[in-house]
PALUM-456129 format. One line per 4 residues: number of its first residue (from 1); their letters; for each residue x, y, z of C-alpha. Coordinates in Angstrom, 3 decimals, always signed. Layout:
<rs>
NUM	a	X/Y/Z ~ ...
</rs>
This chain:
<rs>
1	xxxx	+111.940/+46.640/+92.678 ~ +108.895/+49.102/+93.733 ~ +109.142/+52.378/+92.666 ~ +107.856/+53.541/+96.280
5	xxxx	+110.150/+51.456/+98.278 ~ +113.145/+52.868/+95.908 ~ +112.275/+56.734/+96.172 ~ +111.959/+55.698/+100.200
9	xxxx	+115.588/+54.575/+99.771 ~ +116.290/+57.686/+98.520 ~ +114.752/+59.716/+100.957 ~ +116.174/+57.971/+103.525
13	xxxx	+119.817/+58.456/+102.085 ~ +119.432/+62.470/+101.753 ~ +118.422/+62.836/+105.322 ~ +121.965/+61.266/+106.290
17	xxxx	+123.217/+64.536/+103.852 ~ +123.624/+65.681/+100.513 ~ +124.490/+63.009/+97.980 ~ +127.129/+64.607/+95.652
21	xxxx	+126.166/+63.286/+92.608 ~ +124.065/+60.857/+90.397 ~ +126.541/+58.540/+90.585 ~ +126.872/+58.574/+94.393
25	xxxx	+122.922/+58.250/+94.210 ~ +123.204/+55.047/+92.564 ~ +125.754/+53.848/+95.346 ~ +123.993/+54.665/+98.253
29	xxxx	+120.378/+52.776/+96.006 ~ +123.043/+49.870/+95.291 ~ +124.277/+49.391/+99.053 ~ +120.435/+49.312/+100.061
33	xxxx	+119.409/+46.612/+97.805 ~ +118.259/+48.793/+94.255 ~ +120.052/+48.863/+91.259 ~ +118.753/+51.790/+88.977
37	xxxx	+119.418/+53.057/+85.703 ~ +120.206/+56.786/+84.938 ~ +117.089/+57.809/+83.652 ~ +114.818/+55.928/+86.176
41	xxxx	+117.180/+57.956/+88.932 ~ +116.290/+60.946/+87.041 ~ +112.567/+60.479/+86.975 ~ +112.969/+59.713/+90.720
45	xxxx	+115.068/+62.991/+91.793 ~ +112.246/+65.435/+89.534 ~ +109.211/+63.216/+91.046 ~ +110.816/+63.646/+94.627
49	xxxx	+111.179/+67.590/+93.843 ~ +114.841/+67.129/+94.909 ~ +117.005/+70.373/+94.870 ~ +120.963/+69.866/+93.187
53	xxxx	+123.161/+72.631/+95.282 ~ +126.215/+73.030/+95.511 ~ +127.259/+70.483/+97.676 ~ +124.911/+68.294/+95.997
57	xxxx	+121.477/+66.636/+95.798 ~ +119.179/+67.773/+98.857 ~ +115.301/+67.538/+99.794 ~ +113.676/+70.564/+98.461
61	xxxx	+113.086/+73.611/+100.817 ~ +109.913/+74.389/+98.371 ~ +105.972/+73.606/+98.576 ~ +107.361/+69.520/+98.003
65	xxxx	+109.883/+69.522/+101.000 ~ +106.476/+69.662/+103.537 ~ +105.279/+66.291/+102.029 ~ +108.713/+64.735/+101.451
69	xxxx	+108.554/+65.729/+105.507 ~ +105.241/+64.083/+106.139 ~ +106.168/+60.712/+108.330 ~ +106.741/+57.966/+105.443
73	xxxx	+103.512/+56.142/+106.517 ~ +101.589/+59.284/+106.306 ~ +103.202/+59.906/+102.227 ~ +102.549/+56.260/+101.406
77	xxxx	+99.013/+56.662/+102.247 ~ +98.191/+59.705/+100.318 ~ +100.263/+58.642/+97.474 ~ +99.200/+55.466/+96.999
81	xxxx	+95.634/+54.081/+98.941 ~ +92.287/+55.294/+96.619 ~ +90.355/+53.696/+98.930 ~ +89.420/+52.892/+102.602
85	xxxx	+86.803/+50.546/+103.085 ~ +85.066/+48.996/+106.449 ~ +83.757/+45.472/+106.884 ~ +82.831/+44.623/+111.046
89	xxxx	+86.350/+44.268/+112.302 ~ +88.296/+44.631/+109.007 ~ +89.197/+47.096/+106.713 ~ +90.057/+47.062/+102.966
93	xxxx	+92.409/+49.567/+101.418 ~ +92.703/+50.169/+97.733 ~ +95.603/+51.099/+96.523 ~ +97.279/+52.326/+93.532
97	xxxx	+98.128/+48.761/+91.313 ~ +101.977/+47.298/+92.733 ~ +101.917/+49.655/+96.309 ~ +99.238/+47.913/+98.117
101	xxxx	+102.973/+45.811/+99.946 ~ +105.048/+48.883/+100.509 ~ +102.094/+51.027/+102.467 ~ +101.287/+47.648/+104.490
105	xxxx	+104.921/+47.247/+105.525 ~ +104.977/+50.822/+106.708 ~ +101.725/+50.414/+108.489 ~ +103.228/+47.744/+110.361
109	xxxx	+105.866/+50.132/+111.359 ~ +103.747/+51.748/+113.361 ~ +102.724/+48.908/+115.715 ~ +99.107/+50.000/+116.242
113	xxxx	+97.589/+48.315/+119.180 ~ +94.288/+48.344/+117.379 ~ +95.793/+45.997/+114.050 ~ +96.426/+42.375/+114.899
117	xxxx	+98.299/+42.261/+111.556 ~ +98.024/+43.226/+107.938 ~ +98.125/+41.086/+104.415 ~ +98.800/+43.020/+101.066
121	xxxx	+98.330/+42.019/+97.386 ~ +99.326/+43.876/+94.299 ~ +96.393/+46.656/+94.840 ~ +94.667/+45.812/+98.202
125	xxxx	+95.510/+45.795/+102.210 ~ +93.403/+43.826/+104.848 ~ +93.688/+45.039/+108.151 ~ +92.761/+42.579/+110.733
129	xxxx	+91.512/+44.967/+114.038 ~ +89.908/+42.829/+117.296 ~ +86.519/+44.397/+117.424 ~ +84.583/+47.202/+115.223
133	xxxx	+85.652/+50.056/+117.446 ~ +89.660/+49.354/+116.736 ~ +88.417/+49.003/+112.929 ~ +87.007/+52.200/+113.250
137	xxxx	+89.835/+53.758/+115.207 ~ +92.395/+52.715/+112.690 ~ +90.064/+53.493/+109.795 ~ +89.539/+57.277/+111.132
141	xxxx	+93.760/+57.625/+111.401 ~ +93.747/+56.168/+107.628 ~ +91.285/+58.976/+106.268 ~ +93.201/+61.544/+108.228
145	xxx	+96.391/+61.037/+106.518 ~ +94.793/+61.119/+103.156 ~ +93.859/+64.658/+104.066
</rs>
């Protein structure tokens, strides 16, 4: 499975609480679809700057808790799209080689009234907008969240 969509998984299961343990890690990833190795969970927990207290694993308080608290679409972008490009009433993102799906699906999430619909390869999103001006609109919101 997608490394993004599996540290998402993650995420989500540490805002319900601390997760004890590794082990109850890998639970809570196996009862949402993802079954992961120890070290893979280990490379996920230090590249999600996740804290271990005492009552166990929790999203960081530090400089890596404000983008771990950056609405998922808005972390997806910045992790993953290089690229934002305009063409009349579509627009091509370029994204980092196996993410272009996961930051598509979580554009979708947000039900933009200016996107008629999205299609994702390995590294690139259309966006289908009605006119130029909803292209641009949506294109504008895109650039923002990269920052």
């Amino acid at each position: 499975m997608n490394k993004a969509l599996r540290q998402r998984a993650i995420l989500e299961a540490l805002r319900q609480g601390p997760v004890a343990s590794q082990e109850d890690l890998q639970r809570a990833l196996r009862k949402r679809g993802f079954k992961v190795g120890q070290a893979t969970l280990s490379r996920d927990i230090r590249d999600l700057n996740l804290s271990k207290t005492a009552t166990g694993y929790t999203l960081s308080q530090g400089e890596g808790a404000a983008a771990l608290a950056l609405p998922p679409v808005q972390r997806l972008v910045r992790e993953f799209v290089l690229d934002v490009r305009p063409a009349q009433n579509l627009l091509v993102l370029k994204t980092i080689v196996g993410s272009a799906q996961p930051v598509a699906a979580a554009l979708d999430e947000q039900e933009w009234e200016e996107v008629v619909g999205t299609i994702a390869g390995d590294d690139t999103i259309l966006i289908v907008c009605p006119d130029k001006d909803a292209a641009k609109k949506v294109a504008a919101r895109v650039e923002e969240m990269l920052g």
